[in-house]
Backbone bond lengths (Angstrom), bond angles and torsions (degrees), N, CA, C in turn:
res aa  C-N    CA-C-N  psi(-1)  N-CA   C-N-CA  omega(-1)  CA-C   N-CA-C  phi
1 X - - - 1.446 - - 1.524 111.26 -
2 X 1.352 109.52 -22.18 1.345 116.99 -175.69 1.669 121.11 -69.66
3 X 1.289 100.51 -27.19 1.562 122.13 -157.12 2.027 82.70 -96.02
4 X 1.613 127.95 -38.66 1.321 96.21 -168.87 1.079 101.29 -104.51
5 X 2.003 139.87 18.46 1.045 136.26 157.69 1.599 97.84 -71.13
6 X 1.498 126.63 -65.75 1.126 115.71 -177.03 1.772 131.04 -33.27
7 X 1.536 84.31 -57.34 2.354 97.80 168.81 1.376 96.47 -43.34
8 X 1.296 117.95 -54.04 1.681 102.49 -176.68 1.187 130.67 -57.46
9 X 1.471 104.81 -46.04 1.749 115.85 178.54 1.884 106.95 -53.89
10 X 1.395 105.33 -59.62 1.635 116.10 -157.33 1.938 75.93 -65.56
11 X 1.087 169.91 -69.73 1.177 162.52 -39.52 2.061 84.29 -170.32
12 X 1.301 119.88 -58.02 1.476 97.28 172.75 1.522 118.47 -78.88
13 X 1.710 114.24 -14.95 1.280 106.99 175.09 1.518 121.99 -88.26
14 X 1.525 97.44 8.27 1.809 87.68 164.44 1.517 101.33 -116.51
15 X 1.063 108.88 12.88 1.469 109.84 169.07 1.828 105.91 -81.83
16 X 1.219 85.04 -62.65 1.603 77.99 178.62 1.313 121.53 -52.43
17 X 1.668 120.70 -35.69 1.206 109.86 167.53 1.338 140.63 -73.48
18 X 1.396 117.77 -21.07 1.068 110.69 131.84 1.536 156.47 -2.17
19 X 1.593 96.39 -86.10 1.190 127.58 146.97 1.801 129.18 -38.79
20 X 1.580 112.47 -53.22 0.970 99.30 153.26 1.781 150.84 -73.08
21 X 1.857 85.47 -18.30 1.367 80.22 165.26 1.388 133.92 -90.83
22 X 1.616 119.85 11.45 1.315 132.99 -172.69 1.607 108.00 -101.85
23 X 1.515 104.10 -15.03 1.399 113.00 171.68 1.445 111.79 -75.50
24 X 1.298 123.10 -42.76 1.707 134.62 -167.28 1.254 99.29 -76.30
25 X 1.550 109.63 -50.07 0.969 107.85 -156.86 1.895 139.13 -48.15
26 X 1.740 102.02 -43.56 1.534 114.31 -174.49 1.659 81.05 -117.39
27 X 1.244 121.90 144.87 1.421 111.18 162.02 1.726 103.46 -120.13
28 X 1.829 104.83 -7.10 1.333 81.49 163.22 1.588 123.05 -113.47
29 X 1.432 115.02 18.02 1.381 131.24 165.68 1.950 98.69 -65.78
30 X 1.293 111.69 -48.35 1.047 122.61 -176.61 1.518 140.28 -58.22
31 X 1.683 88.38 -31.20 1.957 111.11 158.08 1.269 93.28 -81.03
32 X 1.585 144.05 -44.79 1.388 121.66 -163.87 1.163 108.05 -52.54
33 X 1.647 119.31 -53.76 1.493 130.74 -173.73 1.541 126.52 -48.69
34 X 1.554 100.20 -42.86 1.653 123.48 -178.81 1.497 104.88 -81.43
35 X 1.709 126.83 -12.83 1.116 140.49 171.73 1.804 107.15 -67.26
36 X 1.343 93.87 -52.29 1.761 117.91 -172.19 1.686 95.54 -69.51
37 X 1.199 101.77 -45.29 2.297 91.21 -162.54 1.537 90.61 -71.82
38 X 1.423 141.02 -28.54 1.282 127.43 -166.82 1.709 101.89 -79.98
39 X 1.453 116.81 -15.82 1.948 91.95 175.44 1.218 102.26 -95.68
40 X 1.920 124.93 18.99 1.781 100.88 -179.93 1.533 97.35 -87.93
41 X 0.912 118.85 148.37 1.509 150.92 151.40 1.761 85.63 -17.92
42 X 1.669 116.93 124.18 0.934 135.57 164.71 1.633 113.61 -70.86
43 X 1.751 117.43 130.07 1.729 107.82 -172.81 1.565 98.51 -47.00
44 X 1.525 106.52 -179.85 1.029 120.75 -126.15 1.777 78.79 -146.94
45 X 1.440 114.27 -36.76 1.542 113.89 -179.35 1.611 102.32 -150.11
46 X 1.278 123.08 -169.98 1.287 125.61 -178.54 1.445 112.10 -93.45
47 X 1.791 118.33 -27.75 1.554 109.89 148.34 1.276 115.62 -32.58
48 X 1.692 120.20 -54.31 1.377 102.15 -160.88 1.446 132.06 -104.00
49 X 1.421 85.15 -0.62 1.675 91.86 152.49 1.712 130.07 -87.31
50 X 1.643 99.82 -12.50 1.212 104.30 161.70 1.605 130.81 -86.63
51 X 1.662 112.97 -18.86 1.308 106.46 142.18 1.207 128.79 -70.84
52 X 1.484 133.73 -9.63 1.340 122.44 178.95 1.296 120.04 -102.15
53 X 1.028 110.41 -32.00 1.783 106.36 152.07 1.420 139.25 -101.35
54 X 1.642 108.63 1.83 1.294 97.16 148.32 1.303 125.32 -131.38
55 X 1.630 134.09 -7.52 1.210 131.06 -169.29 1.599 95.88 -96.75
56 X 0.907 139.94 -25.15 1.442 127.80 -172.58 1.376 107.58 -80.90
57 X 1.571 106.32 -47.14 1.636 98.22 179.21 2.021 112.86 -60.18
58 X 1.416 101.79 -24.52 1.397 102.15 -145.33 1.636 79.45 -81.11
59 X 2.048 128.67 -33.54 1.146 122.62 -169.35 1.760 101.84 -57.50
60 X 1.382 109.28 -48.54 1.595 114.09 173.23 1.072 114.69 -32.49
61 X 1.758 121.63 -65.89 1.183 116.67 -154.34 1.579 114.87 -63.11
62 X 1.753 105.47 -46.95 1.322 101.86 172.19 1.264 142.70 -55.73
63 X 1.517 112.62 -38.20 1.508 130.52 173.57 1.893 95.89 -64.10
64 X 1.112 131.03 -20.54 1.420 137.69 -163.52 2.356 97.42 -84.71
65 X 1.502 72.88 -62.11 1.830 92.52 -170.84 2.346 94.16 -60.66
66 X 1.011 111.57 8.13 1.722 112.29 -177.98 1.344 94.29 -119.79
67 X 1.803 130.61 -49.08 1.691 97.72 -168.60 1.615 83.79 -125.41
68 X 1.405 118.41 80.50 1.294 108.54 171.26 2.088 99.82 -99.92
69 X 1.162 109.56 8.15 1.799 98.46 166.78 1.663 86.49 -81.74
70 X 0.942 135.10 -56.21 1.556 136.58 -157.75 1.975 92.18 -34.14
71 X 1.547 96.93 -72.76 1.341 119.52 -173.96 1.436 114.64 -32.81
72 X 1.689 110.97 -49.16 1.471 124.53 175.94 1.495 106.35 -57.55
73 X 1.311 134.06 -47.21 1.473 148.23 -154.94 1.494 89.58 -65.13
74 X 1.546 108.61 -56.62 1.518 100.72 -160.92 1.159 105.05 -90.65
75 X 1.245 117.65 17.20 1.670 112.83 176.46 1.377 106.24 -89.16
76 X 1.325 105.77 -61.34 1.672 123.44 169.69 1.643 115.64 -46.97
77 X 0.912 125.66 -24.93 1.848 134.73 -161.13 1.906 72.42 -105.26
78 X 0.785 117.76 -51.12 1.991 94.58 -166.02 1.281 105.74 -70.75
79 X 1.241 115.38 -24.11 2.100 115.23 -170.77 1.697 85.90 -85.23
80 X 0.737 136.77 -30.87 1.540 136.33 -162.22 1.754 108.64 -55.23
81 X 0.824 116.87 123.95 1.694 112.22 -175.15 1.392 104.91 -57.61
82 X 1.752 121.41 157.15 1.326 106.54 -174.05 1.737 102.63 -93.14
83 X 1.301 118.40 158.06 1.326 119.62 157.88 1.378 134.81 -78.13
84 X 1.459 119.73 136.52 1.242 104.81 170.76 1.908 120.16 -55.99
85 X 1.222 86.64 165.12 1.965 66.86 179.36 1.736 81.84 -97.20
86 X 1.698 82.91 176.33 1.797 93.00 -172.10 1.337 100.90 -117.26
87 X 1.435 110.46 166.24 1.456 122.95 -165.56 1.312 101.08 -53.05
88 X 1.316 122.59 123.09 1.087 144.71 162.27 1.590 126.36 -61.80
89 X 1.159 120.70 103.24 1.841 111.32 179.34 1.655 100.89 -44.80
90 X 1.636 87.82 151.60 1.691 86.32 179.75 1.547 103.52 -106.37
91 X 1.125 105.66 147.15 1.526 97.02 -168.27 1.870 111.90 -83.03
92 X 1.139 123.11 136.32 1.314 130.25 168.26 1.369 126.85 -29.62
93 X 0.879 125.67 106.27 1.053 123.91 174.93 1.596 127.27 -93.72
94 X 1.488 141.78 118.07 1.219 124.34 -143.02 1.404 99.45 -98.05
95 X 1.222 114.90 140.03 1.993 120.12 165.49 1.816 100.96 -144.58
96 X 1.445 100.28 170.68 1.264 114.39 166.81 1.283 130.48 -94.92
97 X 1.675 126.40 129.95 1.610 109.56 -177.28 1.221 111.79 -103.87
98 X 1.166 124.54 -176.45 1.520 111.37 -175.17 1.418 109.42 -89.48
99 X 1.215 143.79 17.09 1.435 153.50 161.92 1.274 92.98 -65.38
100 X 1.524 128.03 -77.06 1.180 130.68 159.66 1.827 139.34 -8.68
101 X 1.266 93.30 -35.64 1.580 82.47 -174.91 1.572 101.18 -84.90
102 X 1.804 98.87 -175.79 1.925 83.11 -148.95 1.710 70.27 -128.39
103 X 1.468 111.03 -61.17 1.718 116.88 -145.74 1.826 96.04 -136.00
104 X 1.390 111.33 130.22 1.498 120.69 155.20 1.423 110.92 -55.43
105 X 1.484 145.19 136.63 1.197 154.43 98.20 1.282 145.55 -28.38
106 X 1.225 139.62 164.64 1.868 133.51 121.32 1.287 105.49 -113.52
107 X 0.947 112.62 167.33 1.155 130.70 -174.49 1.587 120.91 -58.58
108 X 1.106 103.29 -39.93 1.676 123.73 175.83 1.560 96.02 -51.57
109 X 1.275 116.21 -78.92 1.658 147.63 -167.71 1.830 92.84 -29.76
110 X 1.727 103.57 -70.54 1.913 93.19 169.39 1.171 99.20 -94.79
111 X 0.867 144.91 76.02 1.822 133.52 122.22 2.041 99.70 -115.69
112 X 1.488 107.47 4.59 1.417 103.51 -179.33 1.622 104.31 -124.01
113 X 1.535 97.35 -15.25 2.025 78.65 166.57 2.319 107.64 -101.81
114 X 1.159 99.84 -7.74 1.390 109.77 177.90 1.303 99.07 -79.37
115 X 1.130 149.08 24.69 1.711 129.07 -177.49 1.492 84.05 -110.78
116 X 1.761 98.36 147.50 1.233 127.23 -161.23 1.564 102.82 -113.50
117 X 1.493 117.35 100.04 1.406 114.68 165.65 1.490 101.86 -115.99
118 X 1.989 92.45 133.72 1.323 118.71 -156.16 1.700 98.55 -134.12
119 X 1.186 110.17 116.90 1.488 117.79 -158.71 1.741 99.67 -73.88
120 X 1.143 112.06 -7.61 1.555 93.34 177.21 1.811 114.76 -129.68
121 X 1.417 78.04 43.17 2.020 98.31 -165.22 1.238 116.88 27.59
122 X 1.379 120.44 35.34 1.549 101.25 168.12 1.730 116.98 -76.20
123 X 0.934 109.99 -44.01 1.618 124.32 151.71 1.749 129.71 -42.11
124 X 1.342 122.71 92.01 2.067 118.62 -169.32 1.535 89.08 -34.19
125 X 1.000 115.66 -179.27 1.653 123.38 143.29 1.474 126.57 -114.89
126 X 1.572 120.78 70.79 0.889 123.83 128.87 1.040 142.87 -125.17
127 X 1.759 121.73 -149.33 1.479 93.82 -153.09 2.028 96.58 -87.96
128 X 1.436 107.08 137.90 1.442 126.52 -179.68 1.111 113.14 88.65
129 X 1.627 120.40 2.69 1.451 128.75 159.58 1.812 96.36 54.74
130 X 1.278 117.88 -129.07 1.693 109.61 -176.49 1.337 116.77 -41.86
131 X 1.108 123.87 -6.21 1.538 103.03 -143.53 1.738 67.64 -140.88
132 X 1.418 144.71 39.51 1.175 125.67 119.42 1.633 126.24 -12.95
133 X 1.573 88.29 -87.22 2.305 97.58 -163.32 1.309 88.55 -42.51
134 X 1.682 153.29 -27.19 1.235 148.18 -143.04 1.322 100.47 -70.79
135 X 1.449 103.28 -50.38 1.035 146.69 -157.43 1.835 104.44 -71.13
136 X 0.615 85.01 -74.65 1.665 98.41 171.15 1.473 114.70 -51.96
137 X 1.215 120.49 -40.45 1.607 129.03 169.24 1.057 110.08 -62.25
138 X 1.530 131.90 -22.09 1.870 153.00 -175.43 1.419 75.84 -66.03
139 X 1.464 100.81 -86.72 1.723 111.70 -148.07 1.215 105.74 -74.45
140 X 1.131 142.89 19.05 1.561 143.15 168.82 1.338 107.49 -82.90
141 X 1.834 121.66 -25.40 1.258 126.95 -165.07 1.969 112.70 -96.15
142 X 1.330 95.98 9.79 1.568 100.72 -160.41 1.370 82.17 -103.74
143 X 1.969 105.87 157.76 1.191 133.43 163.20 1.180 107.35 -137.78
144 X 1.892 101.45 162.49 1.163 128.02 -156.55 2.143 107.29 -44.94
145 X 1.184 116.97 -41.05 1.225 117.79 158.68 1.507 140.01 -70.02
146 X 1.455 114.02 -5.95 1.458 118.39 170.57 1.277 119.13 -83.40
147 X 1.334 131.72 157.43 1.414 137.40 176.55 1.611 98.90 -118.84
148 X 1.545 99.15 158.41 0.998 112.79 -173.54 2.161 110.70 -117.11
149 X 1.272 122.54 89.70 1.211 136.05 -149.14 2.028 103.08 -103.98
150 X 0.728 118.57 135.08 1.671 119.41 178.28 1.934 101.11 -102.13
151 X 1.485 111.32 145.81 1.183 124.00 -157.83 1.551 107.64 -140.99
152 X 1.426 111.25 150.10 1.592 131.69 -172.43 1.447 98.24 -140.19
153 X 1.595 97.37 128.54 1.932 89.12 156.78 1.680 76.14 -173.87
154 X 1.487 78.82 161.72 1.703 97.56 163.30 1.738 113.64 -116.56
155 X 1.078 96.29 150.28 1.292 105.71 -149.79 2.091 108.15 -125.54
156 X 1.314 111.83 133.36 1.433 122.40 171.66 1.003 123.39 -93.18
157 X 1.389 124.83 85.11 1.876 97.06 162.12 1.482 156.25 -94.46
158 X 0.848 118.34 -178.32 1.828 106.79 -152.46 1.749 109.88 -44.60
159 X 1.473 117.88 -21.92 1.332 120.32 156.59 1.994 132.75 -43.47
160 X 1.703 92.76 -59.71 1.016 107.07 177.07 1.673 93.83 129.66
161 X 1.291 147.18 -5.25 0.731 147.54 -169.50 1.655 109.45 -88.30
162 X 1.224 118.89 132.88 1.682 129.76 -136.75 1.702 80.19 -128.89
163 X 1.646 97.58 126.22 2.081 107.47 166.27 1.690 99.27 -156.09
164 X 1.249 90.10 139.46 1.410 109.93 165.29 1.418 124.23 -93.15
165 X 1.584 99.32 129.84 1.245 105.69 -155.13 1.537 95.23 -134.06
166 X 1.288 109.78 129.82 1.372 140.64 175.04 1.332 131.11 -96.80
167 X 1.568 152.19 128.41 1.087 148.80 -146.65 1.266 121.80 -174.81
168 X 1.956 100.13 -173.25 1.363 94.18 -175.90 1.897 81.90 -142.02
169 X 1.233 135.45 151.49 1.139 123.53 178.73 2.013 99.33 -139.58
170 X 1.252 99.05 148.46 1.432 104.76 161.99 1.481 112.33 -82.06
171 X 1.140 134.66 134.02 1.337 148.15 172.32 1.767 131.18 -130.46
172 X 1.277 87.98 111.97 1.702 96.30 -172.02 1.769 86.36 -110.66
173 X 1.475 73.99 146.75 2.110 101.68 -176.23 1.240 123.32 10.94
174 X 1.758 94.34 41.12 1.585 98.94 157.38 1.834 102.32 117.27
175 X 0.772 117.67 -42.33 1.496 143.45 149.36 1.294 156.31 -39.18
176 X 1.728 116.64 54.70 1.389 122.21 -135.25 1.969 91.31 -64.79
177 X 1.383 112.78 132.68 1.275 136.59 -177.36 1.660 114.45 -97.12
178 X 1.172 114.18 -26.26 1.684 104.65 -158.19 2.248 81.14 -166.36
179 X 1.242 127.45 117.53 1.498 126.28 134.55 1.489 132.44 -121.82
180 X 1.737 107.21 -176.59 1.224 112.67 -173.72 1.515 95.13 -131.32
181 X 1.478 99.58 125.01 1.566 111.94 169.30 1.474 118.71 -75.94
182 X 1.382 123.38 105.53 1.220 118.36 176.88 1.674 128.43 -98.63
183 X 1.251 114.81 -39.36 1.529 127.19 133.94 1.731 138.25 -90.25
184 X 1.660 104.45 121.19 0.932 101.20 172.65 1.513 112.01 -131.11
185 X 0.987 144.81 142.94 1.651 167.65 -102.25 1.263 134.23 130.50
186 X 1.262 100.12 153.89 1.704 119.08 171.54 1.580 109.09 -28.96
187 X 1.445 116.25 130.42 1.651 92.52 155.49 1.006 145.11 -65.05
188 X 1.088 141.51 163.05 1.815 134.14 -155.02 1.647 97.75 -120.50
């Protein structure tokens, strides 16, 4: 009994302090406020002047005198200087290297093993089925000097989490520039 008479005591005496120091503190935050309570609507009966000057403060005080560690936490965490944040891992970003690529193409060659026949046509039939325009936005980016090369690697990301990823990449002078992920999965 001793321990939650005390929580109570330390719990209204930082209430009040609180309180008193929010009074000293701005004195013209304090006309703004006393500016604001003089245009509310004067009570109306003695209920409601007795909820407004005493049940609301008194609901405060009590709900105050129960989580006043809460109150302390965020008192202390706001005075607390801020930290810089610290170097941040950068997250992975995935591309293809040329170790990676496996086999030269044309374009013809996968746009004729990529066509998608889907026995209950929900799928167009061509090649990448939805992901046609994708497709087309790929090869819209190639010139007369790029090749078009298909690619394997397994891959880490900044997690640690390992997938194999399958493709098709544009490659200028050796140098895959621009791909399209077409398998992605577990690593093997």
């Amino acid at each position: 009994m001793n321990y939650l008479a005390s929580y109570w005591i330390i719990g209204f005496v930082l209430l009040g302090a609180i309180r008193l120091h929010h009074h000293f503190r701005d004195r013209a935050t304090n006309q703004w406020l006393a500016h604001l309570q003089g245009k509310r609507t004067p009570p109306r009966s003695r209920m409601d002047r007795l909820i407004r000057d005493w049940m609301g403060p008194l609901a405060i005080l009590l709900l105050s005198a129960f989580v006043w560690p809460v109150m302390v936490a965020i008192w202390v965490k706001d005075k607390m200087p801020r930290r810089e944040p610290e170097d941040e891992c950068e997250e992975k970003v995935f591309s293809v290297m040329p170790k990676d690529l496996v086999r030269r193409w044309t374009r013809e060659e996968i746009e004729a093993q990529e066509i998608i026949t889907d026995p209950l046509s929900a799928v167009p039939p061509l090649p990448f089925g939805h992901l046609h325009i994708v497709w087309l936005r790929f090869t819209e980016q190639m010139t007369d000097t790029n090749e078009l090369w298909s690619f394997v690697t397994n891959w880490e990301d900044s997690w640690g989490e390992k997938s194999h990823r399958v493709g098709y990449a544009i490659v200028r002078e050796g140098d895959p520039i621009k791909f399209i992920v077409t398998k992605n999965g577990p690593s093997q």
